[in-house]
C-alpha positions, 0 to 999 in steps of 0.5 A: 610189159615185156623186155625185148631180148638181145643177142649175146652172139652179136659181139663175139660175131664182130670180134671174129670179124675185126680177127679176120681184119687184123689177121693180114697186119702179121704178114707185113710184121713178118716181113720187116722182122725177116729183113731186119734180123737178116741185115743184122745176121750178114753184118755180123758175118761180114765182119767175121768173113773179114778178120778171118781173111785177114788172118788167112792172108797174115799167115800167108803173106808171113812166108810168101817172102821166105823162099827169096830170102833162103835162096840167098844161104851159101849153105843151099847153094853149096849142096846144089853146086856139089850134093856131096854127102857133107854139104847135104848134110849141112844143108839139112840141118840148116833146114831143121834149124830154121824150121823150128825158127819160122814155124813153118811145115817143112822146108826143102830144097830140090834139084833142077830135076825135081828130086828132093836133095835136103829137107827139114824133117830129113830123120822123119819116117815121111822124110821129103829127101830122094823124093822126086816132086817134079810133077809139082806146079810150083816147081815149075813155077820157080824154074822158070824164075816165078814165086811159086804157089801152089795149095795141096795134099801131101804125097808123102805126109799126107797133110794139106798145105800151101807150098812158096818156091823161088829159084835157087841161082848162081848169077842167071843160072837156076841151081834148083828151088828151095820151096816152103810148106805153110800148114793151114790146118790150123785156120780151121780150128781157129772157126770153133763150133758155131751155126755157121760154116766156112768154105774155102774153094780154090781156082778150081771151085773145090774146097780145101778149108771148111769147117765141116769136114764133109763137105772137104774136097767137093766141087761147088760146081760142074768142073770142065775138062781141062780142070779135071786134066789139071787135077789129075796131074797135079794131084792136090787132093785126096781124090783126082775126081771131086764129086759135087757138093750138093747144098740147098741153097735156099737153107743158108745166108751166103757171103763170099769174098774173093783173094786175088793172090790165091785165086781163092773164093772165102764163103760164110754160110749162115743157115736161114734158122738163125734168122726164122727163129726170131722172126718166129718169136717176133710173130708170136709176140704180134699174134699174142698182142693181137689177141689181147687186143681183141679180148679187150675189145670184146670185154669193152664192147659187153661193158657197152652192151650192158650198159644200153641194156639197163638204160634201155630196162630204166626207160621202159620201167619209168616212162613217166620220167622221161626227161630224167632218163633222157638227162640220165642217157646223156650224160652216159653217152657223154662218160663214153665217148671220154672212154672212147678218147681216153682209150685211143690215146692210151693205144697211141701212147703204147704204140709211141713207147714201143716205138721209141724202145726200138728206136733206143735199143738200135742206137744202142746196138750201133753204138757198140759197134761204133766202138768196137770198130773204132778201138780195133782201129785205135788198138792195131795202128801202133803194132803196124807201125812197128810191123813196118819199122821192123820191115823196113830194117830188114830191108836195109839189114838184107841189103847188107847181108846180115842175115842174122839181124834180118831174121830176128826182125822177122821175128819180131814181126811174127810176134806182134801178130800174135800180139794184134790177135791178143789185142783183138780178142781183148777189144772185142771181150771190152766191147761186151763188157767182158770180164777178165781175171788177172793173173801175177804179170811182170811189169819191166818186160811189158814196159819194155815191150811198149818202150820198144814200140814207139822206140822209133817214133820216139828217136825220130822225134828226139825225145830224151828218155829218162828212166828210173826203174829198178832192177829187182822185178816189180810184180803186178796183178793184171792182164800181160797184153792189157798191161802192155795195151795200157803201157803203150797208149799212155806212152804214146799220148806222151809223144804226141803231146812232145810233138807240139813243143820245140827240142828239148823234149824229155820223158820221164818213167819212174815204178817202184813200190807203194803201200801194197801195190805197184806205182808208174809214173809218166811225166813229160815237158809238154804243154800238159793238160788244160782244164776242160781236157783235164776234167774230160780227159777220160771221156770216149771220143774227146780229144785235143788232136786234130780229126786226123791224129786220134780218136779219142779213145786211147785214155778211155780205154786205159781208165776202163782197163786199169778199173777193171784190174782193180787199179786206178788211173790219175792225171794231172800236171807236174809243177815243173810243167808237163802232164803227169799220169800216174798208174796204180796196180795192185802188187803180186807175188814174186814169181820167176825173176825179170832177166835184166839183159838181153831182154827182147820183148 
């Protein structure tokens, strides 16, 4: 009896056949895996379009007030009325003087002419003093009794800048303008080498801050006449004809944001590649899925062919047992359709898995999220709020005329900038998780750093400070604006329990050595912890204030920067009543000693 022949190019046939079938599902994975990754590419570059707007506009807004200010100096106002040689020569070092102080570029005052009677950098080679800057915008602005504003290149340094003018007057006479240099070279620097490229454009669409110095002084689009006319009598540029920038628009992500105040446009150009090469990744995962599927297919469906093919020999070899090879059939048709089953919920258990790993590997992403936005709220409100109280004293100060203290509060608005910048690039390092060695840091100055910060808060609410400190510098292993950071959010959840009690209120603060480290302790006459707050005290996001008053963050992050530092963080109650926490430091060597007067933080 001869044995009918199969044909082995049969499966293969209907695999390339499934293959041509499947092939179509890529496109669909394609396209959810480029919006997905394009979503999370512009929310990462929104927020970093905002805090460089943010600290564009910080250090712009930090000499917008400056000029008014300076007008008021009898010093200026003398060289105007009298330019002899004496009173210029006072009022040039005036303006040396307070350069170095507020950091800005170059201060200059001019005549109603235009011409440039004292500067700052009046021993410079590219001295400003004699040079007639008439033919300024913001010259004419501040004659005409404007704040002045203006971004240019220097024609006698050559450096770009944004010049701030106001009007220098006795009563309603304008006696000349004094006028500010604010150098943004810097803002630049502080992009670093990224894929992405910044671009800032003013009214006339041409760029003057970019991160690739290229595309520097290029026109984003056609300029009309009048704009042409403008900038070749103003001069802001390099060239008094920018040529366009030519970019393929189909090659970069673009977000843009616009100020107002500068009639500027903030671009962050992202290129597509940042997106392409995950989606690429993303479709060679699909691809290879794919193919192992079909593999598996193809090795399942020969299993089956031979599996027919010896049933079929069995039955042609014994036909006299029929009945035996018909039971025999059954019960292998029954063994495959439990493969078959078994199989179908071993793919739709691998589809439930993946499924859920995403689903856990995006809460996770938005969780990070969550908590970094959340802290950089939480972190920054208490330096605004010293920010405002140190403005709202100038303010009174200036009504006053004590210009000295005006100036110092100024300046310590200056610092707690710099401070809310350290504070960020802090939170953001806590974000990922990010390590930090710590350094030998002084712990009176930082503790009167975050004494200074809820000083006014603390006098407004009566609350009696009781120190116990000593002189002779204690030093500490950690980070000088972690260890303020930490400082300042025990402090504050002191006052905000002091703030649910009736006067007296009292705090106390205690430091001083212990075994081989450095102990602080915090006590207050509050209503202390309770036992649940006291057992989850540390938890991120629980808190015992009302929705509006906190976070919940602040002894979260203290106990992971205190562990981090090698430290340790204990709460508790005192036995007189109140809440006692208690900050643990490792000790350091001596360094330079603390000053213990005149200490400003």
């Amino acid at each position: 009896m001869t044995r009918p022949k199969l044909s082995r190019r049969q499966p293969w046939r209907t695999l390339a056949l499934l293959s041509l079938l499947l092939l179509p599902l890529l496109w669909p994975l394609k396209h959810l895996a480029e919006r997905y990754y394009t979503d999370q590419l512009l929310e990462q570059n929104r927020q970093t379009l905002d805090l460089y707007v943010a600290n564009l506009l910080g250090t712009l807004h930090r000499y917008e007030v400056l000029p008014a200010i300076l007008g008021d100096l009898p010093v200026l106002r003398r060289a105007l009325e009298a330019p002899h040689p004496g009173a210029v020569d006072q009022a040039n070092r005036l303006l040396e003087e307070l350069r170095a102080r507020t950091g800005a570029d170059v201060l200059y005052l001019m005549s109603p002419q235009g011409i440039t009677l004292a500067a700052s950098n009046w021993q410079d080679a590219d001295s400003f003093v004699n040079r007639d800057f008439a033919f300024r915008p913001y010259f004419r602005q501040a004659m005409r009794g404007e704040l002045g504003r203006f971004f240019g290149l220097g024609t006698t340094s050559g450096k770009r800048g944004y010049y701030f003018s106001a009007a220098v007057r006795d009563g309603q006479a304008v006696l000349g303008a004094i006028v500010v240099k604010v150098d943004l070279d810097h803002t630049e620097t502080l992009w670093g080498n990224t894929p992405e490229q910044l671009l800032v454009t003013d009214a006339n669409g041409v760029v003057i801050l970019t991160s690739h110095p290229e595309w520097r002084y290029h026109a984003v689009r056609e300029l009309d006449s009048e704009e042409r006319e403008r900038i070749i009598q103003d001069r802001p540029y390099t060239t008094t004809s920018p040529r366009r920038l030519s970019l393929d628009l189909r090659s970069w992500l673009i977000q843009s944001r616009e100020l107002r105040e500068t009639d500027w446009t903030v671009r962050i150009l992202a290129p597509t590649i940042l997106v392409e090469r995950p989606v690429r990744t993303v479709l060679a995962i699909g691809g290879a899925t794919l193919l192992v599927l079909l593999l598996w297919l193809g090795l399942l469906l020969q299993r089956r062919r031979h599996l027919i093919e010896r049933m079929a020999l069995d039955a042609r070899a014994r036909e006299e047992l029929e009945g035996r090879v018909q039971a025999r059939t059954h019960e292998l048709e029954t063994l495959n359709s439990r493969l078959k089953g078994a199989v179908l919920e071993r793919e739709q258990a691998q589809q439930e898995l993946v499924r859920a790993q995403d689903e856990l590997l995006q809460a996770g992403k938005l969780s990070v999220l969550g908590t970094m936005s959340a802290s950089i709220s939480h972190e920054l409100n208490q330096p605004l709020a010293a920010m405002r109280s140190y403005a709202d004293n100038a303010g009174v100060l200036l009504d006053h005329n004590r210009l000295k203290e005006a100036r110092g509060n100024l300046q310590q608005i200056s610092a707690l900038t710099t401070r809310m910048a350290s504070i960020i690039s802090h939170l953001r390092a806590f974000a990922r998780r990010d390590q930090r060695g710590a350094e030998r840091v002084a712990l009176q100055p930082a503790l009167e750093d975050a004494l200074s910060l809820i000083a006014r808060r603390r006098q407004a609410m009566g609350v009696e400070l009781i120190r116990d400190v000593p002189e002779a510098t204690l030093w500490v292993q950690a980070g000088e604006t972690r260890l303020r950071q930490i400082l300042t959010n025990l402090l504050s959840n002191a006052l905000d329990a002091l703030g649910d009690i009736a006067s007296p209120r009292r705090l106390h603060i205690a430091a001083g050595l212990f075994e081989d480290g450095v102990r602080v302790s915090l006590r207050d006459n509050g209503p202390g912890f309770g036992r649940d707050a006291l057992g989850r005290a540390r938890e991120p996001f629980f808190t015992t204030k009302a929705s509006a008053e906190g976070l919940g963050l602040g002894l979260a992050i203290c106990d992971t920067l205190v562990s981090a530092l090698g430290g340790e963080l204990r709460l508790g109650n005192h036995p007189e009543g109140g809440a006692c926490v208690e900050l643990l430091l490792q000790g350091a060597a001596p360094g330079t000693a603390y000053p213990n007067e005149d200490y400003l933080p």
